[in-house]
Structures are given as C-alpha cells and as structure tokens.
N, C-alpha and C positions, 0 to 999 in steps of 0.2 A: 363760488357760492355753495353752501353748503343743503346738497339736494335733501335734506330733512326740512329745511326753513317753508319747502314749497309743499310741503305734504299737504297742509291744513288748507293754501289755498287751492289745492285742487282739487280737495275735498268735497270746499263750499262749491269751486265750481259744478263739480260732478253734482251732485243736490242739489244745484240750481236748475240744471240740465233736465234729469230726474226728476224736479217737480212740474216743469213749464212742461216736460213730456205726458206726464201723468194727468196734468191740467188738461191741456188741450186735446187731447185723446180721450178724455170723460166728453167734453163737452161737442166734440168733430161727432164722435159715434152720437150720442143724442141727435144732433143737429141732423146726419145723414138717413138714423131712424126711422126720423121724423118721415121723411124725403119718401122712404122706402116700405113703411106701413101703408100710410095714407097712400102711398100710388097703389099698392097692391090691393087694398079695400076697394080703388075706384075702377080695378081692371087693367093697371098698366101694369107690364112685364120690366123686372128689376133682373137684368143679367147678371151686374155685378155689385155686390155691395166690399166697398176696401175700405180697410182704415190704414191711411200711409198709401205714399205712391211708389214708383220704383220697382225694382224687383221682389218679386213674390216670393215670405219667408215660406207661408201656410196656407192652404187654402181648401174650402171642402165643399160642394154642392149637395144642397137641401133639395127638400120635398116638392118644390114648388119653382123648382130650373134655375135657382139664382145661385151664383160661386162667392161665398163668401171670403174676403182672402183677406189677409196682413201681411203688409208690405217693410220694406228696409227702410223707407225714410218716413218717421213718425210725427209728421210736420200740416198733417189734413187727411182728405178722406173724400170718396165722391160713389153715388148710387147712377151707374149704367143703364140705361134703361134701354129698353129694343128702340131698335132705331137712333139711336146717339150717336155721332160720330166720337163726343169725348167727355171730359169730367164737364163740360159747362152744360153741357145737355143741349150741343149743336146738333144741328142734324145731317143726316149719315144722308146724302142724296143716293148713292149707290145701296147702300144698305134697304133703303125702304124698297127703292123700286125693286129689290127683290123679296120684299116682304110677299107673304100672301093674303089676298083681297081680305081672305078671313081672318087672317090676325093685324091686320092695320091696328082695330080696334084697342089692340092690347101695346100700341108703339107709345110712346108720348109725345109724339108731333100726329098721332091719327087720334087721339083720343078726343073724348067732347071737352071742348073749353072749361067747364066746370071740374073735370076729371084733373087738367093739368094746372087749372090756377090752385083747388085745393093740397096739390103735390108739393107744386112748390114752394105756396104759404105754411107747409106746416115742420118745413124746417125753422126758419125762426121761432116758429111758433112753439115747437116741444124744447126748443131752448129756454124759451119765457116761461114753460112749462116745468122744465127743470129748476129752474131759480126758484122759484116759488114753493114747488115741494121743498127745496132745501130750506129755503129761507122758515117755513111752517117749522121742518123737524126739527131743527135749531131754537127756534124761539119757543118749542111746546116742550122742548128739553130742560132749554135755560127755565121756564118759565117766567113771571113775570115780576115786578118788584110789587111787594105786599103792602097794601093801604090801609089805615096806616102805617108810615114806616117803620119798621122794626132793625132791630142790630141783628144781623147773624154771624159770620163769624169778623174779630175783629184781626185785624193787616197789621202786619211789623211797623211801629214807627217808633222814631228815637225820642219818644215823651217818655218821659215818667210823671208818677202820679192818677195814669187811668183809672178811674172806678167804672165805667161803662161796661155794662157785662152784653154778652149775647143771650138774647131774648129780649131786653130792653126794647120797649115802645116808646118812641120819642115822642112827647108833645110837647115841648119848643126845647131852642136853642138860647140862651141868654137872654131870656123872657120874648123872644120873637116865637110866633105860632108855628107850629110845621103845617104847612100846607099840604092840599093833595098832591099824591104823586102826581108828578110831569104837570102842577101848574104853580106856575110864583116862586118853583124852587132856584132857580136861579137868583132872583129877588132875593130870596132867604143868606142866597151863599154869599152875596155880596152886602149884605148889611152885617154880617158877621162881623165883629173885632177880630185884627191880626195878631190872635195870639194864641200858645201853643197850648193851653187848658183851656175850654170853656164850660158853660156851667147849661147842664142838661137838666131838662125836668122831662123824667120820663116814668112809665109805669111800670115796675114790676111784680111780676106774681101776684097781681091788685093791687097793688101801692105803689101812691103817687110818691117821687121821691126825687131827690136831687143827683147827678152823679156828673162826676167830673170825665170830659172824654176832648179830644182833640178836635182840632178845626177840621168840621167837614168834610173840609174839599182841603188837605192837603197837600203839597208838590212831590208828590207821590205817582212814581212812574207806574202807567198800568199797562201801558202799550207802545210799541215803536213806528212810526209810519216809514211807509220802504220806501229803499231813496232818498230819506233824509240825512241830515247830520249826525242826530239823536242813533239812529241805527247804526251809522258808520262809525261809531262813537264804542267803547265799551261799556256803555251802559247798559241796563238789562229791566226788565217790568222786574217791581216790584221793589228797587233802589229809590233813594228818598232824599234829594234837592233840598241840601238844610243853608244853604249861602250860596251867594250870589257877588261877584265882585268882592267877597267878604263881607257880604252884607246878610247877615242872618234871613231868612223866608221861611213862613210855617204858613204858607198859603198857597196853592195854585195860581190864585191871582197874581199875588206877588212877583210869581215867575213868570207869568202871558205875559205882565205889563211890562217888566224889564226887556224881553227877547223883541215885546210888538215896537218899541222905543227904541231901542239897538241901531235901528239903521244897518242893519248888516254887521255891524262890532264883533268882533269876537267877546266870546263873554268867557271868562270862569269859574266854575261851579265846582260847588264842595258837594258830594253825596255820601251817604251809609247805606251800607247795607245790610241784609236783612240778618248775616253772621256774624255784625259787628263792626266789619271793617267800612273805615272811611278815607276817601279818597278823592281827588281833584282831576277834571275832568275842563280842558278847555273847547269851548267850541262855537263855530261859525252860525249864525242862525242862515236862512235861504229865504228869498222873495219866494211866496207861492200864493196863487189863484184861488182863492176859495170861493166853493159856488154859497150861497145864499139863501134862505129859505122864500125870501118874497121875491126871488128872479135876478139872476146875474150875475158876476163876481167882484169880489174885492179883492183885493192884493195884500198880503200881511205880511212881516218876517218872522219864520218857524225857525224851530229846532228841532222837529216832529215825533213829537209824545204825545201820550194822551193822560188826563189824570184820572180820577176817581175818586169813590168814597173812601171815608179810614176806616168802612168795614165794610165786607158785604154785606148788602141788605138781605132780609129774609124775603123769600119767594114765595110765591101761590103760582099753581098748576093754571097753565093758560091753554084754554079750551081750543078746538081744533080749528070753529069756525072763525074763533077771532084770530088765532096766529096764520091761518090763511089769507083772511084780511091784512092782516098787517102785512105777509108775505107778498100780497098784491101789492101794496103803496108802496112796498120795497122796493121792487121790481117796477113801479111806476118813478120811483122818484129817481132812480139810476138812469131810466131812457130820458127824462126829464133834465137831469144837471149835464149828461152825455151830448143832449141836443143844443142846451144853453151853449154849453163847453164849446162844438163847435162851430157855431154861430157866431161866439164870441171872438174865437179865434180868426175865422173867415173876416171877419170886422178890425182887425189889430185890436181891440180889446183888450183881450189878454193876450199872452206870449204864446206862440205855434210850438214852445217846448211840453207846453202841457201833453200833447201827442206823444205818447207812446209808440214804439217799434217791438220788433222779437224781443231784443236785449233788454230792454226794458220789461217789460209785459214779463221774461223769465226772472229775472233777480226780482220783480214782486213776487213771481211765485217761489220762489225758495225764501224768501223773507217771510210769508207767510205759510211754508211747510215749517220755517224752524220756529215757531212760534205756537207749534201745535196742530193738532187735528182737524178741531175744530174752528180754526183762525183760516185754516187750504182748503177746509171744504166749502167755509163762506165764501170764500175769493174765488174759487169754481163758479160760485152760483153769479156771482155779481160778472165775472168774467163773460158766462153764458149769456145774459144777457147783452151787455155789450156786444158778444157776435152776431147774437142771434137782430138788436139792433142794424149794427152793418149792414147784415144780406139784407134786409131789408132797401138799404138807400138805390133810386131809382137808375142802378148803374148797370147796364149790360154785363153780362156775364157772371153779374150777382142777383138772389131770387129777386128781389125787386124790381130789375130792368127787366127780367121775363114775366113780372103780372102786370109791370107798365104794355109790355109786349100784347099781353092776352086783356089787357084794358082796350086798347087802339082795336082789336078784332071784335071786344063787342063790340063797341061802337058802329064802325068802319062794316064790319060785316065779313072779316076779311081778316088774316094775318097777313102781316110786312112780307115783302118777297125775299126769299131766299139773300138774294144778294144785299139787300140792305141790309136784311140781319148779320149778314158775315162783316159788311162795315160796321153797324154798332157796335158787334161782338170787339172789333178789332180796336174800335175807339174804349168801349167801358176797359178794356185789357189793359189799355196803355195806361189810364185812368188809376187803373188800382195796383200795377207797378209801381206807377210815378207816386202814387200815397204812400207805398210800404219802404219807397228809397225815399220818401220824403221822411218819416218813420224814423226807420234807422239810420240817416243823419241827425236826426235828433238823440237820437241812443247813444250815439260818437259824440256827439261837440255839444250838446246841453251840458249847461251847469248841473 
C-alpha cells in the first residue's frame, strides 16, 4: 500500500483528535472554574486546580495556595479542595483529622452546607453559563433576518434568467403574500410551484416591480449534519441537487419527499457546483430520531443536509437583551430534547444508538471544526451544555448525587456516614463506567 494514500486519512484523524481536545478542554476548564471560584468566594480552600490528569506537564502556585497544573492526558480536569481525598471530592478521613480546628472551616466536608451545595452547583451552572454567552455572541453577530424580507446577497444556482437583484424587498411570491418572518413561511414555501423561475413582486429603490428569481427554498446544500451519509459523501455546502433518480428537482421539497419515501434505497443524485462542474453522487439515506417541537420523536430517513434560501436574506442588528433571550431558549431547548432523548430511549422508543460515546462526540467535533469557526464554537456551546446537563443527573460521584447528598442533610439534619458515602460513591462509579462502555459500544457497532 502506498503510504501517501494514508496521509489525508490521518490528517482528518489528527483534526478530529485536535478538535474533540480543544472542545472539551474549553468546556472541562469552564465547568471546573466554575467549581473553583464559587468555593473560593464561599471560604473553601482549592489546593489544586488541573486540566488533564496523569502526569504533570506545568504547573505554578498563585497568590491564594492553589497549584494550578496541566497534565499529559487532555480528556477532563478536577478542583482539589482541602480535605479531598480525590477528583470526586471524597473525603480524606486522614487528612481532615489532621486538619486544624481553625481551618476545618476552609475544608469542603467542614464547610456550611450552603458553602458546598453552592460549589458544586455552579459547575454546571457556568457551563449553562457559557452556552448562552456564546449562543448571545453568535446570534448579535449573525444578527437577525430583516422584516420585511429583503434579498441580500444572491447564492450560485444553475438558473438562468435571474432578475432578482440584492436589495429587493419581497412582497409576494407568485402572487402569494410574504408573510412575517418566522410565521406562515413555511406555508409560503410549500404552496410555491415546482418550478425553476418564479415570478416576484417586490420593491425596489421605491418601486413596485416584477422580477423573475428562483424557488425559494431550492435543493441547495447549506450545511452537512455529522455522521451522516451526506457528509461521508463528497459533497460540500453550497453544491445544488438538480436530479434525483434522474428525475429533475428545483425544490428542497422535492428532495425531503423522495429521501422520507426511500425506505432506506439508495438513491442517485445529479449535483453542480458552484465552478461549474456536475457530477453523480450515489447514496444511502439512514433511519434517524428527530426530536419534535410539541414533545417527542419521530423516525424519518435522512441523508443529512440542510437546505436554505437562494439568497441571503438581509439582516438587522439584534439587540443584546433579545439575543440573550433567545440564547436562553437555546440553551432551554437542548436540556429539553436531551431529556426527551433519554427518556425515550430508557423506554425503547427510540433506538439506544442515538447515545453518543468519545468517538463519536469527536468526529462531530472535527466535522464541525471543518466546517468553520463559527460552526466549533456553536457545538462547544451546545456541547457545554449537555455536560454541564450530565453532572447534573442524581448520580454519585457526579455534582448532582453530591447536592442529592447535601439535600438528605438538610433534611435529616445530618450528612450520610462516611461509609455509605464510600458505597454510593462506589455504586454512582460503576454507573457511569457501565454508560461510557455503553457509549462507546455504540461508537463501534451503530449504524
């Protein structure tokens, strides 16, 4: 074999490695931050704060007694605190009893109950916190689509006969009204005719006018989802699905209906692209789970693209308060389809491949580094959450089985004895092994 042929796949591997490392390393350090502010605000002592475990590359002690270090293996991250015996924040029975009476205080097993439930809710919690700033600076970046719709700049497609220029204010489509953004447009896209000119009445420069411009919503690749066919595929955003079976398509519709119809068929697709050339492209669509907006999932068969408009719309500047907002429901609607998701699966519902492992979880992220900036650093933030989700679930040895922990002591009046905690500790362990080789058995033998 000729060791040139392997260059490019170990390329993408090394980039994929490289992103999933740079991912979870943004979001570990936030998470452990988190851990490590908030205990120091409340009086607890952070010995060490590491990102990576193993042996120590670097390491330097600050103002305030704690060795910050970076370790050889780049795979998590954990904040020490006095009196810990390890990363889960057990506790050191030897260690304390040599604490002194006057720094108890400053241990995170002597501290006030309120001191260590706010420690260890606010690693999740600067995760949800990180999503949401990103998701804000993205969307006050992108800004928002301008109402009414406007043309901004117009996308490669294999029409001739355009008159549609950028600046055009659309008010209707083949005498159907434009609607406001984000209501009835859907409605709009599907009463459209299948066909590759349509006839626009829209405004320019004051005047009302006619102009001729293409279907809407044409099968026009905008994006790749990872993991699918469509990416294993050499296709690329911004390539344009002009047949089907040989069957001509100048619609997105066109193309959902044939792949949701398939039953799994392989299908083959004519595409152009945007230098001219055209080319045949055969491929398998996949059963996948999609969550729903009114609760739940359906099953469809993909070949996972996304389409778009046949221009950019023009934009307006979207204010801080609302793209926080929005960054909120973001961030809401991900713990939302995340909990559906496994719920559903706990149920056979849907299929337990939907679960993600490392291998997985990293080819999305070099699928979305090579797709751009701004495509990795969204998938950080949606990423972040979902961790930050996790620690959350009431499982020992993750933050939620320790504020289940510090719930039973208000109550109770009391924390659990030592030795039960070491059984919890030892049960939640085995717990989120047995999920992560559950995981990556799905990363090996999923479809």
């Amino acid at each position: 074999m000729d060791i040139l042929t392997l260059l490019p796949q170990f390329g993408n591997a090394f980039m994929t490695l490289v992103a999933f490392v740079v991912a979870l390393s943004v979001i570990v350090a936030v998470h452990e931050y988190g851990h490590y502010i908030v205990g120091r605000w409340s009086g607890i002592k952070a010995e060490v704060f590491s990102l990576g475990f193993g042996p120590v590359l670097f390491s330097r002690m600050d103002r305030h007694g704690t060795r910050w270090q970076l370790a050889a293996l780049p795979f998590g991250g954990f904040v020490k605190f006095l009196g810990d015996a390890d990363a889960a924040s057990g506790k050191d029975a030897e260690a304390m009893a040599n604490v002194a009476p006057e720094r108890l205080r400053q241990t995170m097993h002597g501290a006030p109950l309120w001191a260590r439930a706010a420690t260890v809710a606010a690693g999740p919690i600067f995760n949800f916190i990180l999503s949401i700033l990103v998701f804000s600076a993205i969307m006050m970046t992108q800004g928002k689509t301008a109402d009414p719709l406007a043309v901004g700049a117009l996308k490669p497609l294999p029409v001739a006969g355009i008159t549609l220029e950028e600046g055009d204010r659309i008010l209707s489509i083949e005498g159907i009204a434009m609607p406001e953004v984000g209501e009835g447009f859907d409605d709009l896209i599907d009463a459209l005719p299948t066909r590759a000119l349509l006839d626009y009445e829209v405004e320019r420069e004051g005047r009302r006018m006619t102009a001729q411009g293409p279907h809407l919503m044409p099968p026009l690749i905008s994006g790749l989802a990872p993991q699918s066919s469509a990416y294993a595929s050499e296709m690329l955003p911004g390539d344009v699905i002009t047949a089907i079976n040989g069957t001509p398509v100048v619609a997105f519709g066109e193309l959902k209906e044939v792949v949701e119809s398939s039953n799994g068929a392989e299908l083959d697709l004519q595409l152009w692209r945007p230098d001219g050339e055209v080319f045949d492209v055969a491929i398998t669509p996949r059963r996948v789970d999609e969550p729903q907006p009114e609760g739940g999932f359906r099953t469809e068969w993909r070949i996972g693209i996304a389409g778009g408009l046949a221009f950019e719309p023009a934009k307006e500047t979207l204010g801080p308060v609302e793209a926080v907002g929005n960054a909120v429901a973001q961030t809401g609607g991900i713990i939302q389809s995340s909990v559906s998701g496994l719920y559903h699966m706990i149920t056979g519902a849907i299929s337990s491949c939907n679960m993600s492992g490392p291998i997985g979880i990293a080819q999305v992220s070099g699928a979305m580094a090579s797709q751009g900036p701004e495509s990795f650093i969204w998938f950080i933030a949606v990423l972040s959450t979902a961790v930050g989700l996790l620690n959350l679930f009431p499982v020992p040895v993750l933050d939620g089985g320790h504020l289940v922990f510090y719930a039973y002591e208000a109550v109770s009046g009391r924390p659990p004895s030592d030795k039960a905690l070491r059984v919890f500790m030892t049960i939640g362990l085995t717990l989120v092994l047995g999920l992560m080789l559950f995981a990556l058995f799905n990363d090996i033998f999923c479809p």
